[in-house]
C-alpha positions as a Markdown table, in Angstrom:
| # | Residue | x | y | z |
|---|---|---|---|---|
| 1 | Unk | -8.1 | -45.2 | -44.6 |
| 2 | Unk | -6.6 | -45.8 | -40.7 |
| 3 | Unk | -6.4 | -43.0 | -38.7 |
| 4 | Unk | -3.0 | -42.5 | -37.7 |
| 5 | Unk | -2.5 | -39.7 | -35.2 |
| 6 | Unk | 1.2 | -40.4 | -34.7 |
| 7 | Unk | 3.4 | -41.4 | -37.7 |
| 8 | Unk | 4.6 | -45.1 | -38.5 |
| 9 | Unk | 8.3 | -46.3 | -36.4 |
| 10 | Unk | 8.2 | -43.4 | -34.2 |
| 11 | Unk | 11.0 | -43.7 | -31.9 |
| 12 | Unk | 10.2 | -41.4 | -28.9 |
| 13 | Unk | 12.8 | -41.7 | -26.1 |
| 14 | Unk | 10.0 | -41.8 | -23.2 |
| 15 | Unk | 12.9 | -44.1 | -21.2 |
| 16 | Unk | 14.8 | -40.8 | -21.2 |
| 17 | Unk | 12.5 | -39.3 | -18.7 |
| 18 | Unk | 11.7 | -41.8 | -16.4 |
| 19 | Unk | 12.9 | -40.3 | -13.8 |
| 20 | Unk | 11.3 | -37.3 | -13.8 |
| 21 | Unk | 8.0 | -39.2 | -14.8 |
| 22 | Unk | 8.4 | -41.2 | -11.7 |
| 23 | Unk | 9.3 | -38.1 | -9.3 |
| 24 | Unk | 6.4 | -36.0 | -10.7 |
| 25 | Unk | 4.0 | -39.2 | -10.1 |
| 26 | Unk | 5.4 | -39.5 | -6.6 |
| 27 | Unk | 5.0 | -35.8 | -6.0 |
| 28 | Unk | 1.4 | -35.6 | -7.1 |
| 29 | Unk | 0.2 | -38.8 | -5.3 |
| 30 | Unk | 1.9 | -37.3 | -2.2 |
| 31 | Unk | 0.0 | -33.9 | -2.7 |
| 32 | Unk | -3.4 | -36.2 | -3.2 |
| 33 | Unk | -3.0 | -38.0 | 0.1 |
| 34 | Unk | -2.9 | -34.8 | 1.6 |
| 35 | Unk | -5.2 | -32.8 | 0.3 |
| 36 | Unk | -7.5 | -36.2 | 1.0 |
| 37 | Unk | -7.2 | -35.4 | 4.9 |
| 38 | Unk | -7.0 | -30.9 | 4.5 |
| 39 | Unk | -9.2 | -29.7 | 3.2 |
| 40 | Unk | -10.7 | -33.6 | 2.8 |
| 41 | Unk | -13.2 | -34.9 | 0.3 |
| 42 | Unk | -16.7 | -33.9 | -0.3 |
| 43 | Unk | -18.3 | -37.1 | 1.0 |
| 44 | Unk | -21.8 | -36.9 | -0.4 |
| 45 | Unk | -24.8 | -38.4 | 1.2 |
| 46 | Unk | -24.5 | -42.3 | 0.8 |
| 47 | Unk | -21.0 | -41.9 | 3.0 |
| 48 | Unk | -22.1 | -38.5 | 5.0 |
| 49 | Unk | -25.9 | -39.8 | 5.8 |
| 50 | Unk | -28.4 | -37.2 | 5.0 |
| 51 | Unk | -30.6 | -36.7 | 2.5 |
| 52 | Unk | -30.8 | -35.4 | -1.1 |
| 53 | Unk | -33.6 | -33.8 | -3.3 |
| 54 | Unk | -34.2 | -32.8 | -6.8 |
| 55 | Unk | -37.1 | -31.1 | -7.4 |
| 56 | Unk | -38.7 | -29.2 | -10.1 |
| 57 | Unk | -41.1 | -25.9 | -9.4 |
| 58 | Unk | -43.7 | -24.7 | -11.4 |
| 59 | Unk | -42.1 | -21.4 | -12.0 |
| 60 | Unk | -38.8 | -20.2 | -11.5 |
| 61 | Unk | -37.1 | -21.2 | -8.1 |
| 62 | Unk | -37.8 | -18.5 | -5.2 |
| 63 | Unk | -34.5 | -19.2 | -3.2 |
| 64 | Unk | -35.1 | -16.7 | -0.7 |
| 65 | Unk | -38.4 | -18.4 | 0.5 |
| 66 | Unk | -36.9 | -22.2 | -0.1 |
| 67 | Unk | -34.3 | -20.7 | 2.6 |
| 68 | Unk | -37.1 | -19.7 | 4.6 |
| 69 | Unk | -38.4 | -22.7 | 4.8 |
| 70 | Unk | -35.8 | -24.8 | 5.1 |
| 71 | Unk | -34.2 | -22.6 | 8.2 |
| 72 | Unk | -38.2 | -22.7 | 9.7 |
| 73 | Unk | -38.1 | -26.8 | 9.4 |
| 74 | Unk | -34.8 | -27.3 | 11.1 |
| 75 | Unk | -32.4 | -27.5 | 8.3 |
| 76 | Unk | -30.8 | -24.0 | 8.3 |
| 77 | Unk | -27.5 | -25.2 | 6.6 |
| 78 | Unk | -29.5 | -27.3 | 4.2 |
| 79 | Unk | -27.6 | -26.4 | 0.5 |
| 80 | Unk | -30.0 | -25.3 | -2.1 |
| 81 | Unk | -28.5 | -25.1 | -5.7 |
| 82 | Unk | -30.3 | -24.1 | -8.8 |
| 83 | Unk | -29.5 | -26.8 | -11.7 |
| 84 | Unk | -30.5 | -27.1 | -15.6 |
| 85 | Unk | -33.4 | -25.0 | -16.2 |
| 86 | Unk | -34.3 | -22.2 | -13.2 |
| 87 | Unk | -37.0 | -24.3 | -12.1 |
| 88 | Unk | -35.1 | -26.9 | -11.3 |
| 89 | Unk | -33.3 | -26.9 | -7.6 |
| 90 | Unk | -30.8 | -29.3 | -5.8 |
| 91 | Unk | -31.4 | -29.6 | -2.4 |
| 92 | Unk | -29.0 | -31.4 | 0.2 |
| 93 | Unk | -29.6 | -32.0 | 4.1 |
| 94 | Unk | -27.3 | -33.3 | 6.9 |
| 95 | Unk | -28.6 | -36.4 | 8.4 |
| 96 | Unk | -30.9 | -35.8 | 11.5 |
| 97 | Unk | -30.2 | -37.6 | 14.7 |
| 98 | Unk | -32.2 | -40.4 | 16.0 |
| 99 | Unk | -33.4 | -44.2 | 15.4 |
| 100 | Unk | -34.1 | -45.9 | 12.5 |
| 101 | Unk | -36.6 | -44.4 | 10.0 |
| 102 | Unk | -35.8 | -40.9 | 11.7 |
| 103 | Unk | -34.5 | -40.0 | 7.7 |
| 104 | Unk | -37.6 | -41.1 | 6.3 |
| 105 | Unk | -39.5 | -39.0 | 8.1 |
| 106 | Unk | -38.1 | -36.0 | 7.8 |
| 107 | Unk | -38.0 | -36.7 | 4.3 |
| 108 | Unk | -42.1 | -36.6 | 4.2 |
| 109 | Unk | -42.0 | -33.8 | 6.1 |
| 110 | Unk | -40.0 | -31.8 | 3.8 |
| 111 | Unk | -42.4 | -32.8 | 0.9 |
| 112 | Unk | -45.2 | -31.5 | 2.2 |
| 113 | Unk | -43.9 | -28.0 | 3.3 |
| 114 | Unk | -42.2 | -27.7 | 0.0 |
| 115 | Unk | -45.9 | -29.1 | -1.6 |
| 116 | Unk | -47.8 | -26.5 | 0.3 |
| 117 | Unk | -46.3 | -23.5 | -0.1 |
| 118 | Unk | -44.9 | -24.4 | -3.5 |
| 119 | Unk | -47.8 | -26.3 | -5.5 |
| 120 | Unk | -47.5 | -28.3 | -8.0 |
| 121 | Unk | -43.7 | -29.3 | -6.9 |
| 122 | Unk | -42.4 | -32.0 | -8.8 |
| 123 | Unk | -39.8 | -34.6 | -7.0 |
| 124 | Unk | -37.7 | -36.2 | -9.2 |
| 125 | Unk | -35.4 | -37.8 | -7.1 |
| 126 | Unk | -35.5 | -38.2 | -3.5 |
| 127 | Unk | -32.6 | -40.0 | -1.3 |
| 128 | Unk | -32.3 | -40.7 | 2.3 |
| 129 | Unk | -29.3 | -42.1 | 4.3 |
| 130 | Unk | -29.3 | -43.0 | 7.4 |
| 131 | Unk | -25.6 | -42.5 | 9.5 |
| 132 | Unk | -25.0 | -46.2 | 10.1 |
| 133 | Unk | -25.7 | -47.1 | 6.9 |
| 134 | Unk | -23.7 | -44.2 | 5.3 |
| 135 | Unk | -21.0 | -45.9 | 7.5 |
| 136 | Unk | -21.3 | -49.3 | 6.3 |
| 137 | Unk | -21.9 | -48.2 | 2.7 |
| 138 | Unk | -18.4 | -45.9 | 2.7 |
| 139 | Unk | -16.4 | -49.5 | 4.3 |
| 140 | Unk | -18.1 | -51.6 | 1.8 |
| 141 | Unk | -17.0 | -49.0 | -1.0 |
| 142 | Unk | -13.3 | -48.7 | -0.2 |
| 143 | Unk | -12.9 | -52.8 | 0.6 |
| 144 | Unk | -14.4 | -53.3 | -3.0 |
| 145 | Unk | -11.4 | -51.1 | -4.2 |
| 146 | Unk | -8.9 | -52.7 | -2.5 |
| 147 | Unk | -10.0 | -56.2 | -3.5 |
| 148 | Unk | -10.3 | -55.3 | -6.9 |
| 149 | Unk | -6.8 | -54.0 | -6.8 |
| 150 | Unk | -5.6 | -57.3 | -5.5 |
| 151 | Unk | -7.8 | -59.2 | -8.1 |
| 152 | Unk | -5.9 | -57.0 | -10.9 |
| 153 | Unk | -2.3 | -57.8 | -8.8 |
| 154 | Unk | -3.2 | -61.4 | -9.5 |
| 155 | Unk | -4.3 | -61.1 | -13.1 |
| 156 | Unk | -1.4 | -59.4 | -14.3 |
| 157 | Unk | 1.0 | -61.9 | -12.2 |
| 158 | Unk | -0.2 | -64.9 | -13.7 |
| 159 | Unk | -0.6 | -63.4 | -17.1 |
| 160 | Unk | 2.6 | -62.2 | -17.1 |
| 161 | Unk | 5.0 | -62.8 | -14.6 |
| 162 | Unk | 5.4 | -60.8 | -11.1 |
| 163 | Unk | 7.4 | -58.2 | -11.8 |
| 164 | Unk | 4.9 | -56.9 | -14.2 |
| 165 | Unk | 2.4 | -57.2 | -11.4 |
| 166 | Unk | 4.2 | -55.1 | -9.3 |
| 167 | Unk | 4.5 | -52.4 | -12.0 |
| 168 | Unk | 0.5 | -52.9 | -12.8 |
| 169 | Unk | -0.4 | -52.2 | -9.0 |
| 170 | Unk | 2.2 | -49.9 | -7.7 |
| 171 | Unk | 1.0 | -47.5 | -11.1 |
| 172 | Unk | -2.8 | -47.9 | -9.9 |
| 173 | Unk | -2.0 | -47.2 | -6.1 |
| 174 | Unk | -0.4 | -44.0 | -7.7 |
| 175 | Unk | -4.1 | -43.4 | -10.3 |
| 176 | Unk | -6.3 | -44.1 | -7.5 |
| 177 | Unk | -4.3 | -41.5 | -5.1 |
| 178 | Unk | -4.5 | -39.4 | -7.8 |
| 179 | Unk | -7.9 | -39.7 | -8.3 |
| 180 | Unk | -8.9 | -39.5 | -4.6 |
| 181 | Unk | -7.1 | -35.8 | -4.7 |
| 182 | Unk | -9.4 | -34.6 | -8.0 |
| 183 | Unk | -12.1 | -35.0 | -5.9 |
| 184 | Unk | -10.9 | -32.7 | -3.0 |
| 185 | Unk | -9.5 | -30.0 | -5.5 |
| 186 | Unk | -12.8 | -30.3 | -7.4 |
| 187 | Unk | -15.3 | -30.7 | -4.7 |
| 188 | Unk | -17.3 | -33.3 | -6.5 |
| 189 | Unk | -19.4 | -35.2 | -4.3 |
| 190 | Unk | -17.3 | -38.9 | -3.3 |
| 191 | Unk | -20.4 | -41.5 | -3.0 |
| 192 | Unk | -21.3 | -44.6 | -4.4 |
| 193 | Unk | -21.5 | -43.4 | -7.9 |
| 194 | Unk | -17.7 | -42.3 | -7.2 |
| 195 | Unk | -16.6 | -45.6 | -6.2 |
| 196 | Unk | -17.5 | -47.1 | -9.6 |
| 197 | Unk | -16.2 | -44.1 | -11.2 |
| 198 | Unk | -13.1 | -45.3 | -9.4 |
| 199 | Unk | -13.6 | -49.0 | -10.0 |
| 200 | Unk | -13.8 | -48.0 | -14.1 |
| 201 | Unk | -10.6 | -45.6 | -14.0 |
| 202 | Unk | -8.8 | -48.6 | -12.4 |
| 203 | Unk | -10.3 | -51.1 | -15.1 |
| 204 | Unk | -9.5 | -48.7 | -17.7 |
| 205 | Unk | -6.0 | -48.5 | -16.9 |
| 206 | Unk | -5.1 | -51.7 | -16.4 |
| 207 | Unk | -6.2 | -52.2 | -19.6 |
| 208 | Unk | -4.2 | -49.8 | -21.0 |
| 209 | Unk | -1.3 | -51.5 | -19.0 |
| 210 | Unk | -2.1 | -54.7 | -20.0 |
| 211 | Unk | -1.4 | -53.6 | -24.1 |
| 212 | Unk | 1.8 | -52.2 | -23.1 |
| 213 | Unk | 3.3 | -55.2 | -21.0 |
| 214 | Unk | 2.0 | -57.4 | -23.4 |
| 215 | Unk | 4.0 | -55.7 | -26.8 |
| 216 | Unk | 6.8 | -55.8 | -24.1 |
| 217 | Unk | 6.6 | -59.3 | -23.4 |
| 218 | Unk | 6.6 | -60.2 | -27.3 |
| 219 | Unk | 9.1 | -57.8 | -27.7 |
| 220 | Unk | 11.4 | -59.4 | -24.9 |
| 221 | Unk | 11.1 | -63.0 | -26.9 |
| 222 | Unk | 11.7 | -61.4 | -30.3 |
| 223 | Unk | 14.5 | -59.1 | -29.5 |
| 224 | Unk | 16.9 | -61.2 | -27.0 |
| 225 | Unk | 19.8 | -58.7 | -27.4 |
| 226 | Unk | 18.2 | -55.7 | -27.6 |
| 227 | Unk | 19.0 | -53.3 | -24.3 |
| 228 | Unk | 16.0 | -53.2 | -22.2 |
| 229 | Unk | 15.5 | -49.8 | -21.9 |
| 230 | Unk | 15.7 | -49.6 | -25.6 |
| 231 | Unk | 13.2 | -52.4 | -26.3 |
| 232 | Unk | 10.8 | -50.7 | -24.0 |
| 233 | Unk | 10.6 | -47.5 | -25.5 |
| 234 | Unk | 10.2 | -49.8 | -29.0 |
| 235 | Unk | 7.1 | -51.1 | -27.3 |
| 236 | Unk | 5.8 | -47.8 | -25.8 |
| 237 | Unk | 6.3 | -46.4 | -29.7 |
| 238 | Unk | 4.7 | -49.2 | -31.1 |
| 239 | Unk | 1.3 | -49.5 | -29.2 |
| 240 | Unk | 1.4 | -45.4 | -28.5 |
| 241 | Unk | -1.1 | -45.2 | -31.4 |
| 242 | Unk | -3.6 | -47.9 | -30.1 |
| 243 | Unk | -3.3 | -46.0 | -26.8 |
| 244 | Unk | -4.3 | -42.2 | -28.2 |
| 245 | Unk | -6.6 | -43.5 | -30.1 |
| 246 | Unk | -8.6 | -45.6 | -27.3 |
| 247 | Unk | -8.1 | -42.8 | -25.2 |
| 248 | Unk | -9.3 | -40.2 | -27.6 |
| 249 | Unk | -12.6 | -42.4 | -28.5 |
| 250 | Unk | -13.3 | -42.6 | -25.1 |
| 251 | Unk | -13.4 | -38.8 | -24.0 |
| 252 | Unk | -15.1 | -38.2 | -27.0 |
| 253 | Unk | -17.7 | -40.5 | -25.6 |
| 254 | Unk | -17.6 | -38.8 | -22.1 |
| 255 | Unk | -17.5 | -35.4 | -22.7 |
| 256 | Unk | -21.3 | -34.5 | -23.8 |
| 257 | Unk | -22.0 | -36.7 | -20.6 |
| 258 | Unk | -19.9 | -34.1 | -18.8 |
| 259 | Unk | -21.3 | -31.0 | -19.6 |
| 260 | Unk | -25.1 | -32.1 | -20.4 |
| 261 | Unk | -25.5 | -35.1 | -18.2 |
| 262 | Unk | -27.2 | -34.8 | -15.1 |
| 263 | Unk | -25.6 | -34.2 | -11.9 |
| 264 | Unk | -24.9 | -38.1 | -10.6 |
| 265 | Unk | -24.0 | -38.4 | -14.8 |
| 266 | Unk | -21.8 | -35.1 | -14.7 |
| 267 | Unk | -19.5 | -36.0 | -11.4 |
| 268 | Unk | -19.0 | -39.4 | -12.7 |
| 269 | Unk | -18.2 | -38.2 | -16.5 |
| 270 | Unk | -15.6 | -36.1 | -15.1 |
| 271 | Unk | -13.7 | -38.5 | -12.9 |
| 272 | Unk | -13.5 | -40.6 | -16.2 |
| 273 | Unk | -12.1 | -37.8 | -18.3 |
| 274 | Unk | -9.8 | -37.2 | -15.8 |
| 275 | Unk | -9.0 | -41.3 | -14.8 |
| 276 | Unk | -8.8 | -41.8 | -18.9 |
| 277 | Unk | -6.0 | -39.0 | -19.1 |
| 278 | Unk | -4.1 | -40.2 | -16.0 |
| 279 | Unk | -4.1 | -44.1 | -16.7 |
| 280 | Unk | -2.7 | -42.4 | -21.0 |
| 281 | Unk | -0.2 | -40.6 | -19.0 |
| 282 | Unk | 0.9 | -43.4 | -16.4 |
| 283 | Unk | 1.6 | -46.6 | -18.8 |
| 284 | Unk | 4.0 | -44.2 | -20.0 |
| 285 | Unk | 5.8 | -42.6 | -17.4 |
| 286 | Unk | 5.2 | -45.2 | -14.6 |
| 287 | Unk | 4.5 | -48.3 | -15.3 |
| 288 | Unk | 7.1 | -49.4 | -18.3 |
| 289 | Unk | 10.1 | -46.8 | -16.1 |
| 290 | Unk | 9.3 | -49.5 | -13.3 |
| 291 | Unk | 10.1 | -52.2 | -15.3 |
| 292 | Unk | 13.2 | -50.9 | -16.3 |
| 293 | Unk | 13.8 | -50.4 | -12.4 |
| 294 | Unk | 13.3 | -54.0 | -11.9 |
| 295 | Unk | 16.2 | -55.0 | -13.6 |
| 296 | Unk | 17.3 | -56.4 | -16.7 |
| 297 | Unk | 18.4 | -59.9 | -16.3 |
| 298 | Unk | 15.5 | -60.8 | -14.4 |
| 299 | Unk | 12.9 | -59.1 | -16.1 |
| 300 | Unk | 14.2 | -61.2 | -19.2 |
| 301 | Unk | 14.3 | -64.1 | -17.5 |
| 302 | Unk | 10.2 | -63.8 | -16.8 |
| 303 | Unk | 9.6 | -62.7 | -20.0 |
| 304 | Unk | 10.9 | -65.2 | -22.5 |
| 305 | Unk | 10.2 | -68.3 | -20.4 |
């Protein structure tokens, strides 16, 4: 037997609050471009340069003396967290000035402080970034976002017709502002994990987009006299179930990830929950309103060629 979680010929008027939809969109994205620049984004080490440990003592972790240690060895400021079990700590350093393979270095330092006054340390993950490359890393990330945002622009024009283009990009401009101010509010590290956190909310919800333009495009060739804004709330109705349930499925995948995962699994489990609500939320409120915006004659014109 399906599993239905809204009932058969629904006939929500989401068309009714478009405006509002839109306004609220608008408002939030507006907050998220602020909050980008003050108080900013947690860049993490691939975009900050620096260097990050996880490393697992033989008894429980002795913060006091790790501070110690870390304030004797030049890294005062260096942020020590306790993760998992009490034996396991987090540890994150600014880069240290100076050439190539400076990093490195003081990365094998580090190890053998913490491996002489702590014996029998365990490393499980060491990373090291250099400044330049943190650089080039962070321009590489954000030109793979925009390109990808023109390779979707493109998809959904030719697929469809331009307007629904438009109403695909303008609604992930508004996700991915979105997104960039969860990560301010949140504090989760931004790094390169983040950017294909980023990349999957914005494939994910152009999906999503996709399902509803295309039951609008059908609908648009089967229902020639049917008002538009009417015939879009028809299609929002009838693929609303197909877009609860694929979103549902999908947290319910994420979620353990979120809270048992480890850290790099945690921060990127909870951009998804997040992206996976937003991109529900937007082919709703944003994407089919802007279609409506676009105008009836021509929209119609597109869509039953």
């Amino acid at each position: 037997m399906r599993i239905r979680l809204i009932p058969d010929n629904t006939k929500i008027p989401f068309m009714k609050q478009r405006v509002n939809g839109l306004i609220v969109s608008a408002l939030l994205s507006l907050i998220s471009v602020v909050l980008y620049f003050y108080p900013g984004v947690n860049f993490g080490i691939d975009f900050r340069g620096g260097v990050v440990m996880e490393v697992r003592m033989q008894q429980d972790a002795d913060f006091p003396g790790l501070r110690d240690l870390f304030t004797a060895a030049g890294h005062p400021h260096a942020a020590l967290q306790e993760f998992g079990s009490k034996r396991d700590v987090l540890i994150r350093m600014e880069a240290t000035p100076g050439p190539e393979g400076t990093q490195q270095a003081e990365v094998e330092k580090i190890r053998g402080l913490l491996g002489e006054k702590y014996p029998g340390t365990e490393f499980r993950r060491v990373e090291a970034v250099g400044g330049a490359v943190s650089a080039e890393l962070y321009r590489n990330g954000m030109l793979a976002m925009g390109l990808a945002l023109v390779a979707m622009l493109f998809y959904t024009w030719f697929r469809f017709e331009w307007q629904f283009g438009v109403g695909a990009i303008v609604t992930l401009v508004l996700d991915v502002t979105k997104t960039f101010g969860f990560y301010a509010i949140t504090g989760i590290p931004f790094n390169l994990s983040s950017i294909a956190a980023v990349l999957t909310v914005m494939g994910f919800s152009v999906n999503d987009k996709v399902v509803v333009y295309d039951r609008v495009r059908e609908n648009l060739r089967k229902y020639k006299s049917m008002p538009l804004r009417e015939l879009i709330d028809l299609s929002i109705n009838e693929t609303l179930n197909r877009t609860l349930n694929v979103s549902l499925t999908t947290l319910l995948a994420i979620l353990p990830l979120a809270f048992f995962g480890g850290e790099a699994v945690q921060t990127f489990a909870w951009v998804m929950l997040f992206g996976v609500l937003l991109a529900c939320s937007s082919s709703i409120f944003i994407a089919a309103p802007i279609l409506l915006f676009l105008g009836e004659h021509r929209l119609r014109r597109g869509g039953v060629g």
